[in-house]
N, C-alpha and C positions, 0 to 999 in steps of 0.2 A: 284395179284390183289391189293397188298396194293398201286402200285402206283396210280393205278384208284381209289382208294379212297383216297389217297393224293392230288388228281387231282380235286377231286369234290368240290364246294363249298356248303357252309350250303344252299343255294335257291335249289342247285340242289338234294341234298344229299332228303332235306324234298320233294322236287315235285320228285322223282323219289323213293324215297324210299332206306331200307337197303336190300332190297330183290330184284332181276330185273330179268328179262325172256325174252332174245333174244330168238325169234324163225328166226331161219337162213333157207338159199332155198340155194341150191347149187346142183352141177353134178361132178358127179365121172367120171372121161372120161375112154376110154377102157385101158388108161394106168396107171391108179390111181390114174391121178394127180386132182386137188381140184381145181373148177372155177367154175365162175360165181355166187360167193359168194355173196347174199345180203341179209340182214335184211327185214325182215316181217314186223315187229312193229319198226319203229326203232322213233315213238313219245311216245312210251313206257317206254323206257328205257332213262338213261343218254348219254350224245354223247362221254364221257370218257368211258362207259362198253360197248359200242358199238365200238367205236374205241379197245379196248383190243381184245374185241371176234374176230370182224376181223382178226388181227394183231395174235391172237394163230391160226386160222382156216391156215391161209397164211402159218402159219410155221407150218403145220400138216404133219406129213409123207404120203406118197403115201399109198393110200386105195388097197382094193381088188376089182376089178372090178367086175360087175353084170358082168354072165355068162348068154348066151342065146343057146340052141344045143353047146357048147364050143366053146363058140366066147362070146370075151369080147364086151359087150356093156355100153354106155354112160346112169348113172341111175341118173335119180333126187332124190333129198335129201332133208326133212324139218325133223330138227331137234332144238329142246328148249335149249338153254343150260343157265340155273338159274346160280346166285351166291348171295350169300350173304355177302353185303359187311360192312361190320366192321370197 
């Protein structure tokens, strides 16, 4: 994260805060791969912590797929992920 916060400027650092809270929408497909990643709030947050969160979600390793009768199914996902940037 220190680049995202080398990245910010003082306008954005004070309108966005030291603390930020992407809430991310995404789907687990039945083979665990991670898509259809988009920001919830994304006039929330800085467009540097947003672009970061992206950019880790993309290099995530392959999930465990939702099981349904044992058959992998395609699950949607909202999940927060804060940082506190320093």
């Amino acid at each position: 994260m220190s680049k995202t916060v080398r990245a910010m400027d003082s306008v954005a650092y004070s309108k966005y805060g030291a603390q930020q809270m992407a809430i991310l929408n995404f789907i687990v497909c039945e083979d665990g791969a991670i898509c259809n990643i988009e920001i919830e709030n994304p006039e929330k947050i800085s467009p540097e912590f947003a672009k970061a969160v992206l950019a880790a979600m993309r290099k995530s390793p392959q999930w465990m797929p939702a099981l349904v009768k044992g058959k992998a199914v395609k699950t949607r996902f909202r999940q927060p992920v804060v940082a506190v940037l320093e």
